[in-house]
N, C-alpha and C positions, 0 to 999 in steps of 0.2 A: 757583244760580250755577254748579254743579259741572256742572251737564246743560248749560249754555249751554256753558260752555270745551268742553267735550269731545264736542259738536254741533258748535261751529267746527275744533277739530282735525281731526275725521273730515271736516268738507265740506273744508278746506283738503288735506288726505292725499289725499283722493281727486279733486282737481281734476283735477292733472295727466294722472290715466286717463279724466276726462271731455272735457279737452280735444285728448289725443292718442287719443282714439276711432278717430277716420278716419285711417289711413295716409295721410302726407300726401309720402312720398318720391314724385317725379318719376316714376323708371322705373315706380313701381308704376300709371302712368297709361296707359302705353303701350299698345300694343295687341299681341298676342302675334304679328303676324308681323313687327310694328318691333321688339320686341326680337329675331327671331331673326334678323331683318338686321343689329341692332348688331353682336351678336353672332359673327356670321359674317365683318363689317367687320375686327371686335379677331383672330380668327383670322386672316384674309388679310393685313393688319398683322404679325402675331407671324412668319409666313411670311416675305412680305419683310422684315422687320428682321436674322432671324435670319439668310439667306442674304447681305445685303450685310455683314454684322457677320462673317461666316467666311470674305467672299471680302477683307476689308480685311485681317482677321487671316493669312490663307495670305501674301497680299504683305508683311506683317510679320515672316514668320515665324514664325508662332503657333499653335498649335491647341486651341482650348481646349474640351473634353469636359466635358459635365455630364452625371452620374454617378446615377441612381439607384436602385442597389446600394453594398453593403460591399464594396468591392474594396480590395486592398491598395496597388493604383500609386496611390491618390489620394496628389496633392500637385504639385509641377514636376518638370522632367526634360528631356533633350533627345532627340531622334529623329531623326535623317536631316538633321540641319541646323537644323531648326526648337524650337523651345522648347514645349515640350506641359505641359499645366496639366488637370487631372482635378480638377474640383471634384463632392464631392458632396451631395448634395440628400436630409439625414435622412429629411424629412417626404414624400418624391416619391411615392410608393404612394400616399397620399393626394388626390393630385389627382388631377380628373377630365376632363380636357382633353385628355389623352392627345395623339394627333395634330397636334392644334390650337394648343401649346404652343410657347412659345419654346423650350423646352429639347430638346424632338424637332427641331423643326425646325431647330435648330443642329446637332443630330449628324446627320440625316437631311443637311444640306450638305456635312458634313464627310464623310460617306459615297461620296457626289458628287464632290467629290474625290479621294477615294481609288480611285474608280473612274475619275476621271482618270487619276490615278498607274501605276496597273495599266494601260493601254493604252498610254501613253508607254515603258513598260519597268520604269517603277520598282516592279517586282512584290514583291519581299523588304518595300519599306516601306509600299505598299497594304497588304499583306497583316498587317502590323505593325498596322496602323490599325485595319484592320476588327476586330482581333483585339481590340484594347480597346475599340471602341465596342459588340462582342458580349458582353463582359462588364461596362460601362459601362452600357448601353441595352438590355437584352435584348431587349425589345416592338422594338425598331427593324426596318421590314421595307421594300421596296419593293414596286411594284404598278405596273402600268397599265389600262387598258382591256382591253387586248387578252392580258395577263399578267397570273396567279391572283398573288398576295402571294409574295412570299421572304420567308421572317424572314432576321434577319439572321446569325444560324448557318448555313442554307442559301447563303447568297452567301460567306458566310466559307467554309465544306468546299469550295464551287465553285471559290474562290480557290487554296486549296490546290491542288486535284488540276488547276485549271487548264483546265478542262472546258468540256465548250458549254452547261450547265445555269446557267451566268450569263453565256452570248454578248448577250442581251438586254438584259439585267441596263447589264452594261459599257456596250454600243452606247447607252442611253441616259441612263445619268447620267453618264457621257462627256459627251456631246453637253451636257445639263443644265449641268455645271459649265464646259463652255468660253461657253455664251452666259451662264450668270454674272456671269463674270469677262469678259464684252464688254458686258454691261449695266452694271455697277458696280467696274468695274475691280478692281484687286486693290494 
């Protein structure tokens, strides 16, 4: 009687791994260039979300930096008229999304901005900006086709000294944030 109980415990213990044998999650069905399309969908998403969310928050008055570094300005404050908010992201090193990331891609707008800022005149609080988002973001950098990466210490030292090593730079995330802010208002 004691071999029977304890034949049935083991077959019952072990149903569960006989029945979840086969991976039966959805994505795992997929085929590897639909997920790197999903994929690529949820980045190009995290892009646009984050740029119409910065250009609503400028017209609010708002700027809000996510943070992934120990800095000490985390928390609120205000700047040049605007209400700035520095949240940060203990676990961010950890993620592996890098670029593709809501949270680059919000600073990476606000950047855009600020190089708005800097062309209109308002150079003291561009310069203000980048200065947090270089110690906020340090990975944050710009790039085009035709221009090798800035990090974004490079555009910051540019800023300061004022120089033509971020005329580029400016001319097009200039340009980038005013069709922003004509795409999704502000």
């Amino acid at each position: 009687m004691k071999t029977h109980i304890i034949s049935s415990i083991v077959c019952l213990a072990l149903l569960p791994a006989v029945v979840c044998a086969e991976d039966e999650r959805p994505a795992l069905k997929e085929s590897p260039e639909r997920l790197v399309a999903v994929i690529e969908s949820m980045a190009g998403e995290n892009v646009e979300m984050a740029w119409i969310n910065v250009a609503h928050d400028v017209g609010q008055k708002r700027l809000r930096i996510f943070s992934t570094t120990a800095i000490p300005k985390v928390g609120e404050s205000k700047m040049s008229g605007y209400h700035l908010e520095i949240i940060q992201i203990p676990n961010a090193a950890t993620f592996k999304a890098r670029a593709g990331s809501y949270r680059f891609q919000n600073n990476n707008a606000l950047l855009s901005f600020a190089a708005a800022q800097f062309v209109s005149g308002k150079k003291a609080f561009a310069k203000q900006l980048v200065g947090i988002l270089a110690d906020a973001e340090p990975d944050l950098f710009w790039s085009t086709p035709t221009h090798p990466a800035m990090t974004i210490q490079q555009i910051l030292d540019g800023l300061q000294k004022d120089d033509d090593t971020v005329k580029e730079f400016l001319t097009d995330w200039s340009q980038e944030w005013k069709q922003t802010v004509s795409k999704y208002g502000s």
